[in-house]
C-alpha positions in Angstrom: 74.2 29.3 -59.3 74.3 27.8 -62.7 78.0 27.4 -64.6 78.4 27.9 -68.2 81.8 24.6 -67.7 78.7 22.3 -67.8 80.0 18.9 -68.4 77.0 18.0 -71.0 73.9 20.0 -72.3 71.1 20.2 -70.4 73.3 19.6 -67.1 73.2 22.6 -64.0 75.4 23.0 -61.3 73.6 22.7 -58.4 76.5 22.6 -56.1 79.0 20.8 -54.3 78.3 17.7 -53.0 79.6 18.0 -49.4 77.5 21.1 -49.1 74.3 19.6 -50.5 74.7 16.6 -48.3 75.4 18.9 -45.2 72.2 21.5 -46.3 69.8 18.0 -46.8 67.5 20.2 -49.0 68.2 22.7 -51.3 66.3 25.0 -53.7 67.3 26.2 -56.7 65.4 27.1 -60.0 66.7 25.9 -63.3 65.4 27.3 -66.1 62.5 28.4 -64.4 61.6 25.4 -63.0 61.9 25.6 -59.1 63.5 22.3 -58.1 64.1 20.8 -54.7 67.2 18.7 -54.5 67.3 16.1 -51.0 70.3 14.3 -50.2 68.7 11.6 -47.8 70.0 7.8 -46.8 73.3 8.4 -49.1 71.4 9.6 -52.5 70.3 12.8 -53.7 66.7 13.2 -55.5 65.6 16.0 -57.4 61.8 16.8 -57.5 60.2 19.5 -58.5 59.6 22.1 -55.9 55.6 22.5 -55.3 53.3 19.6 -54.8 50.7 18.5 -57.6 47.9 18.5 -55.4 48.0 22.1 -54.5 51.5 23.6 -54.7 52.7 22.8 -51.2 56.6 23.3 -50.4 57.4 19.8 -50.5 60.8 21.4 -48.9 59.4 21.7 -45.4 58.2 17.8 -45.9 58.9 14.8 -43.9 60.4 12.1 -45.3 59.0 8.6 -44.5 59.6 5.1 -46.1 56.1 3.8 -47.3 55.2 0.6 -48.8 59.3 -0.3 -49.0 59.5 3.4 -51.2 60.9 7.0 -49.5 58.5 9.2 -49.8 58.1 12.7 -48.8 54.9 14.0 -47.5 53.1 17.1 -48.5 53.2 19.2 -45.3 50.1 21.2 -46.8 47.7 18.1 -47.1 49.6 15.0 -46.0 50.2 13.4 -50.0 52.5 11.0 -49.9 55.4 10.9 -53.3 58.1 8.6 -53.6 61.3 10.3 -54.0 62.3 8.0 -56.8 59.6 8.1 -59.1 57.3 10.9 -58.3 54.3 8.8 -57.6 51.8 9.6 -55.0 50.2 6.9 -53.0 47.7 6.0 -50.8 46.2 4.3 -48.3 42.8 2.6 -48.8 41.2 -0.8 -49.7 39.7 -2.8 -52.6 36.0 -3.0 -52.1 36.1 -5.7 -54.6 38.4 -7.7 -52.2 36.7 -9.7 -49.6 37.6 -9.4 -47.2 39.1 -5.9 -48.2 41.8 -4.9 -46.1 43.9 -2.0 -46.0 46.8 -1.0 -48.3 48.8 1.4 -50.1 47.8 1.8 -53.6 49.2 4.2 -56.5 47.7 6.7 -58.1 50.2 6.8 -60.5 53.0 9.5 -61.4 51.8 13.1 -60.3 55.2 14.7 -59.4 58.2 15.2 -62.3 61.2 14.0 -61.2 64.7 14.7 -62.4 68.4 13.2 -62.8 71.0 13.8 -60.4 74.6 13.4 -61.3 77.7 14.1 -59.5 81.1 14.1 -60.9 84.5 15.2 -59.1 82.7 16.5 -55.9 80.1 18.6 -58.0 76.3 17.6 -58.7 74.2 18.5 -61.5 70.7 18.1 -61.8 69.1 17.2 -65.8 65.9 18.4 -66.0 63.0 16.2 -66.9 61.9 15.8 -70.9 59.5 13.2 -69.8 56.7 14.0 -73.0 53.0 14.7 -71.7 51.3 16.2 -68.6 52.8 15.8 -65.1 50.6 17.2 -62.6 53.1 18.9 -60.6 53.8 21.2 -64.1 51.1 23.2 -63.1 52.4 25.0 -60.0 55.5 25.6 -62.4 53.8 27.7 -64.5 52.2 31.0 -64.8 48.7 30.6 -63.2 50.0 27.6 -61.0 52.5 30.7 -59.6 49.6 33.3 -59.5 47.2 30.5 -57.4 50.0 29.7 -55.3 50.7 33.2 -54.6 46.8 33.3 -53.2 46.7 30.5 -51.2 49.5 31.6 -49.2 48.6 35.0 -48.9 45.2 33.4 -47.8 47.3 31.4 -45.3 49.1 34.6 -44.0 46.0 35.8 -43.3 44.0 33.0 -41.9 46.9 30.3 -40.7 45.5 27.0 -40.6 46.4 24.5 -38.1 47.1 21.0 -39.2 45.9 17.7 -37.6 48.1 15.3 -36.6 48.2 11.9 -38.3 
């Protein structure tokens, strides 16, 4: 779905805005990066596509608002990462706290996010050049794929049934 009339380099058509508001979610890989692109509350977010943890489709995730952030949520294990950043939180307390009491904490960016743009009815996603290790790189490349591939063949097999939270 890419165009070569890219405005800028590094820019990808990933389509027209009224039809990625109406879809919510949309998939697309961008130079092989599998990307998810969510139009939710009037902005569009692009994230990539598997979660860090352990390559989840983040597409079939709720979204929630946590801690003041939007946040999707892992439908594989429940991991919670805001939409804007990439950062997964967590609830928990400070044993050094007294009395402790529970909160959300960080820990820290484990997702790569990337740019969305829209001009004239079209938007374009930028892919992250963020330097260093994200977590969520893994499940973008080959043995991420390949582990992937096995867990949900595993899955297939064996279907497991998720608790509710």
């Amino acid at each position: 779905m890419e165009r070569k009339d890219q405005t800028a380099p590094g820019l990808h058509f990933v389509g027209k805005k009224d039809d990625l508001i109406q879809a919510k979610r949309s998939f697309r890989t961008l130079d092989g990066r599998d990307v998810l692109i969510i139009h939710h509350e009037g902005v569009f977010h692009a994230i990539d596509s598997y979660c860090h943890h352990a390559g989840g489709m983040l597409q079939n995730g709720d979204i929630e608002e946590i801690n003041g952030k939007m946040c999707i949520i892992c439908p594989k294990h429940k991991y919670k990462i805001t939409l804007a950043e990439g950062e997964c939180l967590y609830k928990g307390k400070d044993p050094r706290e007294n009395p402790s009491v529970t909160r959300w904490f960080s820990k820290g960016v484990k997702q790569r996010i990337h740019v969305v743009t829209e001009s004239d009815g079209n938007v374009f996603v930028k892919l992250s050049v963020s330097p260093g290790w994200i977590e969520s790189d893994y499940y973008q490349g080959e043995k991420g794929k390949v582990e992937r591939a096995k867990a949900e063949a595993a899955e297939r097999k064996n279907p497991i049934k998720e608790d509710d939270d």
